[in-house]
C-alpha positions as CSV (number, residue, x, y, z in Angstrom):
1,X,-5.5,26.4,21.5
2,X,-7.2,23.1,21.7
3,X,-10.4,24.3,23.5
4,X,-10.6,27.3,21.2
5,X,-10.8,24.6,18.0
6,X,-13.5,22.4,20.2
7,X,-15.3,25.5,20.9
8,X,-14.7,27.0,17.1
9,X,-15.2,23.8,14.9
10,X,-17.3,21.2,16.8
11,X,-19.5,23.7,19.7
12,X,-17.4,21.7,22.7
13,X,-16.5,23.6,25.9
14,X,-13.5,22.0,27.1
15,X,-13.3,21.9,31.1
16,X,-10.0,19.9,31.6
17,X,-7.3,19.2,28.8
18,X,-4.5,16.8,29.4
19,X,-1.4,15.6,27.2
20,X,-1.5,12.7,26.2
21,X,2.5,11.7,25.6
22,X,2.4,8.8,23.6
23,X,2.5,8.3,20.1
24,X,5.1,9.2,17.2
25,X,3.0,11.0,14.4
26,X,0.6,13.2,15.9
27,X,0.3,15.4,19.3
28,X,-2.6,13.8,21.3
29,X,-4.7,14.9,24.5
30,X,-7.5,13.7,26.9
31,X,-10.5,16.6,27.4
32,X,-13.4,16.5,29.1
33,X,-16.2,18.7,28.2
34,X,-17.9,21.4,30.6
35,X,-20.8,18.4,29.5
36,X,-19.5,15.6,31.1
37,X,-18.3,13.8,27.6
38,X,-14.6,12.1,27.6
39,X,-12.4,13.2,24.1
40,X,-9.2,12.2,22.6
41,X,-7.8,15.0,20.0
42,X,-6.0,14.8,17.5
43,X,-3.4,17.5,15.9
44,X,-1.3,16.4,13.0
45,X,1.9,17.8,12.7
46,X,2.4,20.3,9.1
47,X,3.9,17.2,6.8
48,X,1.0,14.8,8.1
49,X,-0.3,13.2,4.9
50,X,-4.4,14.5,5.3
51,X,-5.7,12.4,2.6
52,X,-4.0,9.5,3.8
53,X,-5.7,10.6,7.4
54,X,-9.3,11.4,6.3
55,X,-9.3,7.7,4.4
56,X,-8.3,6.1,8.1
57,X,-11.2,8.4,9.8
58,X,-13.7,6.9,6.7
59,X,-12.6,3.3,7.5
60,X,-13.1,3.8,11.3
61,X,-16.3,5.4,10.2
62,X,-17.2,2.5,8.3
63,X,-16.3,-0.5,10.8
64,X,-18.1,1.2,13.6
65,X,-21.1,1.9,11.5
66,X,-21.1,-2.0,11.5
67,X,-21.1,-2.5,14.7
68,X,-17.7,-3.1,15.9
69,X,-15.7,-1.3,19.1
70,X,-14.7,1.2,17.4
71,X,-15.2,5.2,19.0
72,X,-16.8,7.7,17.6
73,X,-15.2,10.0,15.0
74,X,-17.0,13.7,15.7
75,X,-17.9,15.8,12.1
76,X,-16.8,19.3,12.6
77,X,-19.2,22.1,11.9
78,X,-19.0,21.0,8.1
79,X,-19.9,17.6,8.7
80,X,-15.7,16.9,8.0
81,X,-14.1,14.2,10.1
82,X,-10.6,16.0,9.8
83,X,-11.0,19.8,10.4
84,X,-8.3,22.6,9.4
85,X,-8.0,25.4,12.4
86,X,-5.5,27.5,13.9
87,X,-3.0,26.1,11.2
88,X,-3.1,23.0,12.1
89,X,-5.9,19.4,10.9
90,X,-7.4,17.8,14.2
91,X,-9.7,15.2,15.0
92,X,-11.8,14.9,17.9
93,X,-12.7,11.1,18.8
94,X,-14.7,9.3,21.4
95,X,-12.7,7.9,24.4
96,X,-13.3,4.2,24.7
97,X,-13.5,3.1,28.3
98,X,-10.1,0.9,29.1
99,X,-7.3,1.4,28.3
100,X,-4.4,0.0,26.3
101,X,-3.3,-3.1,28.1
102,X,0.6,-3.4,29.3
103,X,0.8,-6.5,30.1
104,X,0.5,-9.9,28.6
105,X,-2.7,-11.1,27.0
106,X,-4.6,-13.6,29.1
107,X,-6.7,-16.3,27.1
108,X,-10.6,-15.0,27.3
109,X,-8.6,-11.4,26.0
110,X,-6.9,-13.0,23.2
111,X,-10.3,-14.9,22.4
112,X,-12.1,-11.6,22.5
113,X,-9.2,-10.3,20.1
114,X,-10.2,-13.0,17.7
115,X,-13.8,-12.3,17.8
116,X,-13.6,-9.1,17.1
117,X,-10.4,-9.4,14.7
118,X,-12.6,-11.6,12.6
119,X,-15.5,-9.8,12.3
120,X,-13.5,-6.6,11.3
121,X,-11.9,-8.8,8.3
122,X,-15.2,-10.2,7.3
123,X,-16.5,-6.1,6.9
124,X,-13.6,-4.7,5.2
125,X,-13.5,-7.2,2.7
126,X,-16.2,-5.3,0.9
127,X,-14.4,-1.7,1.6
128,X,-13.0,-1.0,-1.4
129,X,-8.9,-1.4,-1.5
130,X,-6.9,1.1,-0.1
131,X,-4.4,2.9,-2.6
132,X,-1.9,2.9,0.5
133,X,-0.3,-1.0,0.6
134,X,1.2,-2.1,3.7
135,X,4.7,-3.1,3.2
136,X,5.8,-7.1,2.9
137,X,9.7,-6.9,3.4
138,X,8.9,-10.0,5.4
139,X,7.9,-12.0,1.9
140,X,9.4,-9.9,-0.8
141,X,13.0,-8.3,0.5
142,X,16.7,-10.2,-0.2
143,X,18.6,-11.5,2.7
144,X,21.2,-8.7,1.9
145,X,19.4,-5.8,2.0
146,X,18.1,-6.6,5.6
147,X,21.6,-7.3,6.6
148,X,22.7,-4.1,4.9
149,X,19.9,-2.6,7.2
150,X,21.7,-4.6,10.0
151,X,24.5,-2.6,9.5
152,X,23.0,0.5,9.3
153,X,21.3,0.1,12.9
154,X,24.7,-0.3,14.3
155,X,25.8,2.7,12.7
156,X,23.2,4.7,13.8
157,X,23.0,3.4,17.0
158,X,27.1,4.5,17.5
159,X,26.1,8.5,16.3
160,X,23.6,8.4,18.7
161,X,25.3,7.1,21.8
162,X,23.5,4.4,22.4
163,X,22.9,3.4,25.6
164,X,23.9,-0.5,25.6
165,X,26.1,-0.8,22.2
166,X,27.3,-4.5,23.4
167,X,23.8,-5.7,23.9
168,X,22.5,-4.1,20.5
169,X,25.6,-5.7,18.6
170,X,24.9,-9.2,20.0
171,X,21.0,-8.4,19.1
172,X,22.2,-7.3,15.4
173,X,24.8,-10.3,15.3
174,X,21.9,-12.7,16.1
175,X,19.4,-11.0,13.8
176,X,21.7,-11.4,10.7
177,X,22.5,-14.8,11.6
178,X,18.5,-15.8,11.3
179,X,18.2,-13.4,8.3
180,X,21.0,-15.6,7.0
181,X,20.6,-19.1,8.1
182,X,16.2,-18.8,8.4
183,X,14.8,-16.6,6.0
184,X,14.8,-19.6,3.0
185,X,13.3,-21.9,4.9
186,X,10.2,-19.8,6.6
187,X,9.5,-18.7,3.3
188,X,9.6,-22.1,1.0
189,X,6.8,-23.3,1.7
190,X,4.6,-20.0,1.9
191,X,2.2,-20.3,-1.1
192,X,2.7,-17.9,-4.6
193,X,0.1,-15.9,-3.5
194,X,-2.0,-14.6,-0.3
195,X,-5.5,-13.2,-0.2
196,X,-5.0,-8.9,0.3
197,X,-8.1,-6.6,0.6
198,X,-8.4,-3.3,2.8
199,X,-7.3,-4.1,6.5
200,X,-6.9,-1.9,9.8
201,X,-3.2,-2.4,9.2
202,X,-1.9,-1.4,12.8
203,X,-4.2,-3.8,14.4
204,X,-1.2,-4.4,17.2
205,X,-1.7,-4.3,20.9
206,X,-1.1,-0.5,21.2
207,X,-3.9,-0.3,18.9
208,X,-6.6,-2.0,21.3
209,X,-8.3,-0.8,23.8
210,X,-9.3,-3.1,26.7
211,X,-11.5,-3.6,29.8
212,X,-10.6,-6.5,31.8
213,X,-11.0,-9.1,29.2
214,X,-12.4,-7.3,26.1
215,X,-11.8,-5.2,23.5
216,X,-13.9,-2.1,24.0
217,X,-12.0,0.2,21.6
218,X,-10.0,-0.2,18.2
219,X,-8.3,2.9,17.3
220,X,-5.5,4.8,15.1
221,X,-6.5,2.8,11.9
222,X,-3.7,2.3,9.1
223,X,-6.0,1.5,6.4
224,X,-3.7,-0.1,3.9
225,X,-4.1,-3.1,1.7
226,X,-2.8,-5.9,3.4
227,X,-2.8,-9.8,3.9
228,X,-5.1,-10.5,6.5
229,X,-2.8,-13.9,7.2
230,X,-0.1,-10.8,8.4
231,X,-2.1,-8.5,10.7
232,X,-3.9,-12.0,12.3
233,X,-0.5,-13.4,12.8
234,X,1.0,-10.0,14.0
235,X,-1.7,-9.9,17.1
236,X,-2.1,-13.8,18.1
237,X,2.2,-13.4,18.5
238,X,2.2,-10.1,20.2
239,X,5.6,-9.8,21.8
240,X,4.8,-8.9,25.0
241,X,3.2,-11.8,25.5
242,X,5.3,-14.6,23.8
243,X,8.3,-12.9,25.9
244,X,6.8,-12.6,28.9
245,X,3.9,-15.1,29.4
246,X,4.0,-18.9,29.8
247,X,0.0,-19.1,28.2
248,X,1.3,-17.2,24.8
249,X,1.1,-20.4,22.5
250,X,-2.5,-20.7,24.0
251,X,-3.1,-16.9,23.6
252,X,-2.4,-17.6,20.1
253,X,-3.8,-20.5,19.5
254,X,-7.3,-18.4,21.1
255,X,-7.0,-15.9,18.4
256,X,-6.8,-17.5,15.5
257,X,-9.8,-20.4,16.6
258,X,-12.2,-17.6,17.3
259,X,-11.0,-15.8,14.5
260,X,-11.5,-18.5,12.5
261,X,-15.2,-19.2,13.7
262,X,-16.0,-15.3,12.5
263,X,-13.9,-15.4,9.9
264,X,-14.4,-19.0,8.1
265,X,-13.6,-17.7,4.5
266,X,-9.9,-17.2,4.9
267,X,-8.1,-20.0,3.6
268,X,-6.8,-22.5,5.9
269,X,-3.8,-22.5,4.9
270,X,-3.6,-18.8,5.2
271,X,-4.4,-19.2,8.5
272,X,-1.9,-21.6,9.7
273,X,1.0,-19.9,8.0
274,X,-0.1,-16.9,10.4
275,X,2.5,-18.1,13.0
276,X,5.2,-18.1,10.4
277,X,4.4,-14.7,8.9
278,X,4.5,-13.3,11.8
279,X,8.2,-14.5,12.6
280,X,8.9,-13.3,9.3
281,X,7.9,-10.1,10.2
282,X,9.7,-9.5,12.9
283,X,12.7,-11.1,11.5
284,X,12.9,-8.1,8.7
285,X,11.8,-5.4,11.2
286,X,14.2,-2.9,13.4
287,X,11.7,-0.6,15.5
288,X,12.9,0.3,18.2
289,X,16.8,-1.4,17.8
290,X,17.5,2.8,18.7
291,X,15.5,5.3,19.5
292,X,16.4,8.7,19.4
293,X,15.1,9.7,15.9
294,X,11.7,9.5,17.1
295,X,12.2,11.7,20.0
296,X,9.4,10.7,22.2
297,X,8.9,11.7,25.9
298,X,10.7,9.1,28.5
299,X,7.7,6.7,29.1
300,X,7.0,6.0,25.2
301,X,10.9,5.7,24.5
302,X,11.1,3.1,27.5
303,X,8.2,1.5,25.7
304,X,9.9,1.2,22.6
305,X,13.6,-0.1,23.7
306,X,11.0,-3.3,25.9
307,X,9.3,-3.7,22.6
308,X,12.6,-4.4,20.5
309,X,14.1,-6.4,23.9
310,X,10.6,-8.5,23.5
311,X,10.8,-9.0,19.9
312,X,14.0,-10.4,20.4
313,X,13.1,-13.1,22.6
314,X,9.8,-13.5,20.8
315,X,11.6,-14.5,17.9
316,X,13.8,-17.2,19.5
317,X,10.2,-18.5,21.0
318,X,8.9,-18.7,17.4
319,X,11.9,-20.7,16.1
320,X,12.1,-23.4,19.0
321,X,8.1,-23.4,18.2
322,X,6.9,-23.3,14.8
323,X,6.6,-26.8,14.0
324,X,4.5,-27.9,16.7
325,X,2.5,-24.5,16.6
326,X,1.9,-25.0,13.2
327,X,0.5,-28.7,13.7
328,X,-1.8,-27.2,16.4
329,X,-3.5,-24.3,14.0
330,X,-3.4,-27.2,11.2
331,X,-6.0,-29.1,13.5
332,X,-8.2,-26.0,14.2
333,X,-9.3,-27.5,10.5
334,X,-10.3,-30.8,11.8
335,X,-12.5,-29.0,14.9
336,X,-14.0,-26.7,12.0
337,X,-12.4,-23.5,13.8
338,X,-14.3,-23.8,17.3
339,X,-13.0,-25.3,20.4
């Protein structure tokens, strides 16, 4: 079905079509054309949101008509970048070379991250805003509701048999103890309000697409209006590398100084309350405490339980940490954001 729709909508000949089994909300896979080009496609599933797709598309459109890593988004035969065939929308993209990176970040990639992070948020703040918003549970919801959600997890977690209940419970236990005894204090001294124009919104690790120490592909756009303070502080702490690196406070530290050279116009005190946004953030979030309800194929679910196991230990990282973090990204001010 997929090579009839290449052949149908866009004039491809597919040679060679591979799944691609990764990825929760649409069913993805790899061609290669009878002409030598590399394609990812894209089918969305019959409840996709299509508006909510075609404004991603535009965005992606718009950041790579600027001149950032972004691939390719192909127009169908009517010049649309989501097309409707065999009952299904699809989008055919541009494979980036690389791939996305497993592993901890090393420093020139985190640097390269920055760069690129902060020329992105320089463009879109002249897109015009999003009507999706990007959720801030992180700022915005009570201690008791995310403890509530605590005990939902552990409910959910029991009807689905969960593999390790006694390692969850002690993970949930722990979680409502820093929802409890933390939240008040990260958030305090947070100012009233924080700069929010259209961002990439997913801008995580899964989301990059890397060749040995660059980023050589941005993909899956959100496009939400967000706090660019949230999604810079979401990439310079990736999990996987605060949990598994010793070089993860210099990772960060990286990010945020080259982002901050591309991106001089965020407030700096936006920027240095990146670290504890991003704590925030993970403090109020549960993906991948269980995993069945997404039912993904064995690799991605394996992926998922290592990110929630990462989190974890990302977070206790973040609390030993923060001060002296913060005291570091205070003097990126003094060095005027370069190194």
């Amino acid at each position: 079905m997929t090579a009839d729709v290449l052949e149908d909508r866009y004039g491809l000949v597919a040679d060679i079509v591979e799944p691609v089994h990764m990825g929760t909300d649409t069913i993805n896979r790899r061609v290669l054309t009878d002409d030598g080009l590399r394609l990812f496609v894209k089918q969305y599933p019959s409840m996709a949101d299509l508006d909510a797709a075609r404004n991603a598309w535009d965005m992606s459109e718009y950041c790579r008509a600027a001149k950032l890593p972004v691939p390719k988004v192909w127009p169908d035969a009517d010049d649309n970048l989501v097309t409707i065939a065999r009952g299904s929308a699809w989008t055919v993209v541009d494979e980036a070379p690389g791939r996305v990176n497993t592993s901890a970040m090393t420093v020139p990639l985190a640097e390269h991250i920055g760069v690129v992070m902060g020329r992105m948020h320089r463009v879109l703040a002249a897109y015009p805003l999003p009507g999706r918003v990007q959720h801030t549970r992180w700022r915005t919801e009570s201690v008791d509701d995310a403890v509530a959600r605590c005990d939902a997890v552990i409910v959910r977690a029991v009807r689905q048999g969960h593999h390790d209940l006694d390692q969850l419970g002690a993970d949930i236990e722990q979680r409502r103890n820093d929802l409890r005894g933390q939240v008040r204090l990260l958030r305090e001294p947070l100012p009233e309000t924080l700069v929010e124009q259209a961002l990439h919104a997913d801008l995580s690790r899964t989301n990059l697409i890397t060749l040995v120490d660059s980023v050589t592909g941005i993909i899956d756009f959100r496009c939400a209006t967000a706090t660019p303070a949230w999604e810079l502080g979401r990439a310079a702490f990736d999990p996987r590398t605060v949990a598994t690196s010793t070089e993860w406070a210099a990772c960060a530290l990286a990010m945020v100084r080259a982002y901050r050279s591309e991106h001089p116009s965020l407030p700096m005190w936006e920027v240095r309350a990146c670290a504890r946004i991003a704590l925030l953030y993970m403090l109020f979030s549960f993906y991948g405490a269980t995993t069945a309800e997404y039912d993904l194929p064995q690799e991605a679910d394996a992926d998922l339980k290592r990110h929630w196991r990462e989190r974890q230990i990302a977070i206790r990282r973040l609390l030993s940490d923060l001060e002296g973090l913060e005291d570091e990204l205070t003097g990126l001010e003094a060095s005027g954001g370069t190194s």
